[in-house]
Backbone as JSON Lines, residues from 0, in Angstrom:
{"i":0,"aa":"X","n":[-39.63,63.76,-9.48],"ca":[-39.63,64.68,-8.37],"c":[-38.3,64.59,-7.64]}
{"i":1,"aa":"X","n":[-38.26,65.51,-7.17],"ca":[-35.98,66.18,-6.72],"c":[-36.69,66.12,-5.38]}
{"i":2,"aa":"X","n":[-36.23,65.1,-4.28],"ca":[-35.95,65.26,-2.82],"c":[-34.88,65.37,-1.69]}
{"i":3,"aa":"X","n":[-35.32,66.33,-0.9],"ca":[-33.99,66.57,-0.24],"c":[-34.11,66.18,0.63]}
{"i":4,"aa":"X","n":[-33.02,65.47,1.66],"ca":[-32.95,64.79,3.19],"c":[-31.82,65.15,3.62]}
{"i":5,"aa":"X","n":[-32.65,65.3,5.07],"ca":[-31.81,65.73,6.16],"c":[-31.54,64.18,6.94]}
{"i":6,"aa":"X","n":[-30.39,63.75,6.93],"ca":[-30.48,62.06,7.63],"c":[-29.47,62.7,9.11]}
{"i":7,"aa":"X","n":[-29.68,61.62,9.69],"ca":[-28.74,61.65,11.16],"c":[-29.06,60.49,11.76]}
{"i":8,"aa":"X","n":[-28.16,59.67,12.03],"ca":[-27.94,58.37,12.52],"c":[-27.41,58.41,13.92]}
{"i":9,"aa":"X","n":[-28.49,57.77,14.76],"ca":[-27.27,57.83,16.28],"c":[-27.47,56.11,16.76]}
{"i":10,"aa":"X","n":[-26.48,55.77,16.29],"ca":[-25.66,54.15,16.8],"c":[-26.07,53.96,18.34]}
{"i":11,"aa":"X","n":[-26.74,52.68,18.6],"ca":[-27.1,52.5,20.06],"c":[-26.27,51.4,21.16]}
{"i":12,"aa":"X","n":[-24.87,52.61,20.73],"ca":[-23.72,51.66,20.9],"c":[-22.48,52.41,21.37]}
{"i":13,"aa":"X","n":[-21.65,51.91,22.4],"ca":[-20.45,52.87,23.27],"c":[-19.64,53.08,22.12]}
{"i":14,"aa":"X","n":[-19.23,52.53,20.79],"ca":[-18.48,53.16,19.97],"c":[-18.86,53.29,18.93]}
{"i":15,"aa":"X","n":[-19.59,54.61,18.83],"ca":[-20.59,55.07,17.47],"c":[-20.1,55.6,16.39]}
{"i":16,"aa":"X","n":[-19.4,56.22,16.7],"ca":[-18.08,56.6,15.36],"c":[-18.04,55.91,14.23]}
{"i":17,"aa":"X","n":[-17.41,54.35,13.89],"ca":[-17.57,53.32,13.17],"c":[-18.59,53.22,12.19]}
{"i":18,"aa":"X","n":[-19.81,53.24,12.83],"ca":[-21.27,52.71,12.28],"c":[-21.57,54.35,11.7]}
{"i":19,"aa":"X","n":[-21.35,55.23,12.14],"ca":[-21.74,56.46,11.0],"c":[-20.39,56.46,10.32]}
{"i":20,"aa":"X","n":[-19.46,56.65,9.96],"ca":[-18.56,56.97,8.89],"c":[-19.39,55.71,7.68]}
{"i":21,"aa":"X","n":[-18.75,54.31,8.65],"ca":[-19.37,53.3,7.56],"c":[-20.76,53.67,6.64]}
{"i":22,"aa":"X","n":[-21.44,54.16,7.77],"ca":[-22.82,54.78,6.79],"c":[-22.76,55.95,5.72]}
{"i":23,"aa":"X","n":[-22.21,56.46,6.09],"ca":[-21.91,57.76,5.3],"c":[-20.61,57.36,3.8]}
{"i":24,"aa":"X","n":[-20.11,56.06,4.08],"ca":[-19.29,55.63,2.93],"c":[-19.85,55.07,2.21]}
{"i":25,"aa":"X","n":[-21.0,54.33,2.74],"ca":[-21.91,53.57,1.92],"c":[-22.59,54.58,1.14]}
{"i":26,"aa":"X","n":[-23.23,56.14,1.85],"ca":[-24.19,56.57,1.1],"c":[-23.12,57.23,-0.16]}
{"i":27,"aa":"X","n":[-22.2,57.46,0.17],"ca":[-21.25,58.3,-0.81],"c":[-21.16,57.45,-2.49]}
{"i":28,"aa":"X","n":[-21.33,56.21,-2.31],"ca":[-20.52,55.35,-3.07],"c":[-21.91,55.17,-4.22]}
{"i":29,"aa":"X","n":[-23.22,55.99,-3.64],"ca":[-24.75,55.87,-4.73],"c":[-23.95,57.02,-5.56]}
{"i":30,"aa":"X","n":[-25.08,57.23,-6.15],"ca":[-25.41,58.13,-7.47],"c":[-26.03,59.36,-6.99]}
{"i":31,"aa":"X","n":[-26.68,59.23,-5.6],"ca":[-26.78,60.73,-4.84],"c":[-26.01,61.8,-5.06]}
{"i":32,"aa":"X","n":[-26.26,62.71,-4.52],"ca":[-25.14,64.18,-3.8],"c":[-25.59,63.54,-2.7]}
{"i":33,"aa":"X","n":[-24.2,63.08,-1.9],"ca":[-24.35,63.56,-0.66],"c":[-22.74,64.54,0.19]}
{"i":34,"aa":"X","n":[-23.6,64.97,1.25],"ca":[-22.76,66.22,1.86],"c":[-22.89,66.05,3.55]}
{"i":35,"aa":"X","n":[-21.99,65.25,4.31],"ca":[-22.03,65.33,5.45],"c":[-21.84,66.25,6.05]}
{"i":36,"aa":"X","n":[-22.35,66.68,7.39],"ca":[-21.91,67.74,8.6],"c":[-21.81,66.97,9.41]}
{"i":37,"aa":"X","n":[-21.54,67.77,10.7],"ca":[-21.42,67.34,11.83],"c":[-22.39,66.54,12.86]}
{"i":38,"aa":"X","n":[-23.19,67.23,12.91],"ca":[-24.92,66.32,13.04],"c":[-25.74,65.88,12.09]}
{"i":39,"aa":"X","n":[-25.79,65.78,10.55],"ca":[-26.81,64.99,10.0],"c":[-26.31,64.91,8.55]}
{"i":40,"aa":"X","n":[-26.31,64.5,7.64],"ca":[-25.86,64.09,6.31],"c":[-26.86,64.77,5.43]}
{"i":41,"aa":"X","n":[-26.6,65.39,4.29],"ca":[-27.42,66.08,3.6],"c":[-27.67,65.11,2.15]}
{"i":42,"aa":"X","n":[-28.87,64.84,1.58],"ca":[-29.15,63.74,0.38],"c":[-29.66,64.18,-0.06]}
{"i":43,"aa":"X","n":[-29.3,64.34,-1.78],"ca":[-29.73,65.05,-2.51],"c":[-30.55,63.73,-3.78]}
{"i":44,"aa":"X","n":[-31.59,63.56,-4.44],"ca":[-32.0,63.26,-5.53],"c":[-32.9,62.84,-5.97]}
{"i":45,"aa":"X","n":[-33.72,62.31,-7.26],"ca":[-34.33,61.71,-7.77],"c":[-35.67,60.97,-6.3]}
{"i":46,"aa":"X","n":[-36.78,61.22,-5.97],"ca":[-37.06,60.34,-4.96],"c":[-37.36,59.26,-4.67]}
{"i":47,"aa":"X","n":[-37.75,58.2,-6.21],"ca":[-37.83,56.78,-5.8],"c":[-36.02,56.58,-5.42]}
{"i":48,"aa":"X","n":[-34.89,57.03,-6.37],"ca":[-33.62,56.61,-6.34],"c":[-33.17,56.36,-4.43]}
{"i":49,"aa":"X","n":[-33.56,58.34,-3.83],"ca":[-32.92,58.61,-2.67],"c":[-34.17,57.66,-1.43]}
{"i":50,"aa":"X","n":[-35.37,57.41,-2.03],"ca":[-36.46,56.08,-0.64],"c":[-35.83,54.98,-1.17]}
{"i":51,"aa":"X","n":[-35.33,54.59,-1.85],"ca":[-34.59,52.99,-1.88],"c":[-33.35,52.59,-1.16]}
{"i":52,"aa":"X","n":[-32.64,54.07,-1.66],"ca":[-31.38,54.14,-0.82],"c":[-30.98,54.13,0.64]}
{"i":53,"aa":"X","n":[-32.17,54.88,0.79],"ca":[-32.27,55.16,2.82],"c":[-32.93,53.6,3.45]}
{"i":54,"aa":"X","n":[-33.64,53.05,2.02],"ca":[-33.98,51.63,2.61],"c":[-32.94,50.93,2.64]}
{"i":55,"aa":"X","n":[-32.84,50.5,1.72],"ca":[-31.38,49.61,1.89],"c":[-30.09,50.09,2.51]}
{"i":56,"aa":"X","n":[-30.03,51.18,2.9],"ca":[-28.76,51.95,3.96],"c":[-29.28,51.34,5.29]}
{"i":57,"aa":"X","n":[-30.1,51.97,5.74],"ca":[-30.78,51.84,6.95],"c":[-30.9,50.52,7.59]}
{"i":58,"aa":"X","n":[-31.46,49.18,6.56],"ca":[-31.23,47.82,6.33],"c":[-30.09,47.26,6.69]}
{"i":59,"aa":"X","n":[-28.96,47.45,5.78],"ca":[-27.81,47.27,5.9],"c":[-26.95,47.65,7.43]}
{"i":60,"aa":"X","n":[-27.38,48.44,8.03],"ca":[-26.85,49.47,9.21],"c":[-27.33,48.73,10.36]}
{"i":61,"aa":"X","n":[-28.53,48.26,10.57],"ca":[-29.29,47.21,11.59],"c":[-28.92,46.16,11.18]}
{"i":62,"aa":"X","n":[-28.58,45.39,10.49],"ca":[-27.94,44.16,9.5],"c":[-26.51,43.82,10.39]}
{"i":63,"aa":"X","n":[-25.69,45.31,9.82],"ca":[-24.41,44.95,10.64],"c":[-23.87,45.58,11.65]}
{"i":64,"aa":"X","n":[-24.54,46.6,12.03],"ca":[-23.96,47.1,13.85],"c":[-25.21,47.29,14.29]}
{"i":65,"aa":"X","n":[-26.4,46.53,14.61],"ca":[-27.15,46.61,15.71],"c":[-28.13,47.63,15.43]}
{"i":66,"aa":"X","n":[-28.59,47.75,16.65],"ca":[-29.92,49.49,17.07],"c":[-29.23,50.53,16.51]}
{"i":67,"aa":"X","n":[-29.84,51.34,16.45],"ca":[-29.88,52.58,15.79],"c":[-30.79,53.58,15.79]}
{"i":68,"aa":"X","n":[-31.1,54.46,15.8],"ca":[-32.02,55.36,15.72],"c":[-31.52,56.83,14.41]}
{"i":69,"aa":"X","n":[-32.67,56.48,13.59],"ca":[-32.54,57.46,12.43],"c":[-33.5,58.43,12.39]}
{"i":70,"aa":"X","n":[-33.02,59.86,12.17],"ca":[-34.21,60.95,12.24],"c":[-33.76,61.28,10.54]}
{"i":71,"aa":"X","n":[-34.87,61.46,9.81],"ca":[-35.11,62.28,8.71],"c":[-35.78,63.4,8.7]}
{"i":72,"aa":"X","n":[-35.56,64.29,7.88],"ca":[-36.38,65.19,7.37],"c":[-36.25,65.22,6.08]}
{"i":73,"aa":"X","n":[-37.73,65.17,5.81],"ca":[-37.71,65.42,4.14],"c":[-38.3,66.46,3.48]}
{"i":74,"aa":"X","n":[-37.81,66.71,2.33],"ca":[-38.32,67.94,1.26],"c":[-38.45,67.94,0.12]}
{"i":75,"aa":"X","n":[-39.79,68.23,-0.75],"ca":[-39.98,67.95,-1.87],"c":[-38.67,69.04,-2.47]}
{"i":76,"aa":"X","n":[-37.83,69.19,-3.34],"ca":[-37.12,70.42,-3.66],"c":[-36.16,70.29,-4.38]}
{"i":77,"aa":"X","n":[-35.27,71.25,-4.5],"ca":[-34.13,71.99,-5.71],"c":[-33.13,71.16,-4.96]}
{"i":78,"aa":"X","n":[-31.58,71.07,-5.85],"ca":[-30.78,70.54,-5.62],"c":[-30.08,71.69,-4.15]}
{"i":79,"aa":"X","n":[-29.4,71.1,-3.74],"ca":[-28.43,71.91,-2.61],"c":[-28.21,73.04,-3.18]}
{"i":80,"aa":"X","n":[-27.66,74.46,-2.46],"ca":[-27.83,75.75,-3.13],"c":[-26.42,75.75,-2.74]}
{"i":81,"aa":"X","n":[-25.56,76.71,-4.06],"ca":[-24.66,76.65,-3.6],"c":[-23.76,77.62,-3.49]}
């Protein structure tokens, strides 16, 4: 099954910048599609591959800069349209 996520990370921290790029380098560096914007990161794949990934991202992210607050949305679905 092909799932799509809508991620957005907001760092619970005066310099938040840091902790999302870092996140967003980490997610780049899987086997995903991923496609950042301005408010939320777009994840494209496989869905055990892309629930392991957001685990261990998410993990990793509270691990090394603190609180955080993550909103998802998810979708059973087709790759990004393009």
């Amino acid at each position: 099954m092909y799932l799509s996520v809508q991620l957005s990370c907001y760092p619970l921290a005066d310099d938040y910048k840091p902790p999302i790029w870092a996140l967003i380098d980490r997610l780049q560096q899987t086997q995903l599609e991923v496609y950042p914007g301005r408010m939320s990161t777009e994840i494209f794949g496989e869905y055990d591959e892309v629930m392991q990934v957001l685990s261990d991202t998410m993990k990793w992210s509270f691990e090394t800069y603190g609180k955080a607050v993550f909103v998802a949305k998810m979708m059973e679905g087709d790759r990004r349209p393009k």
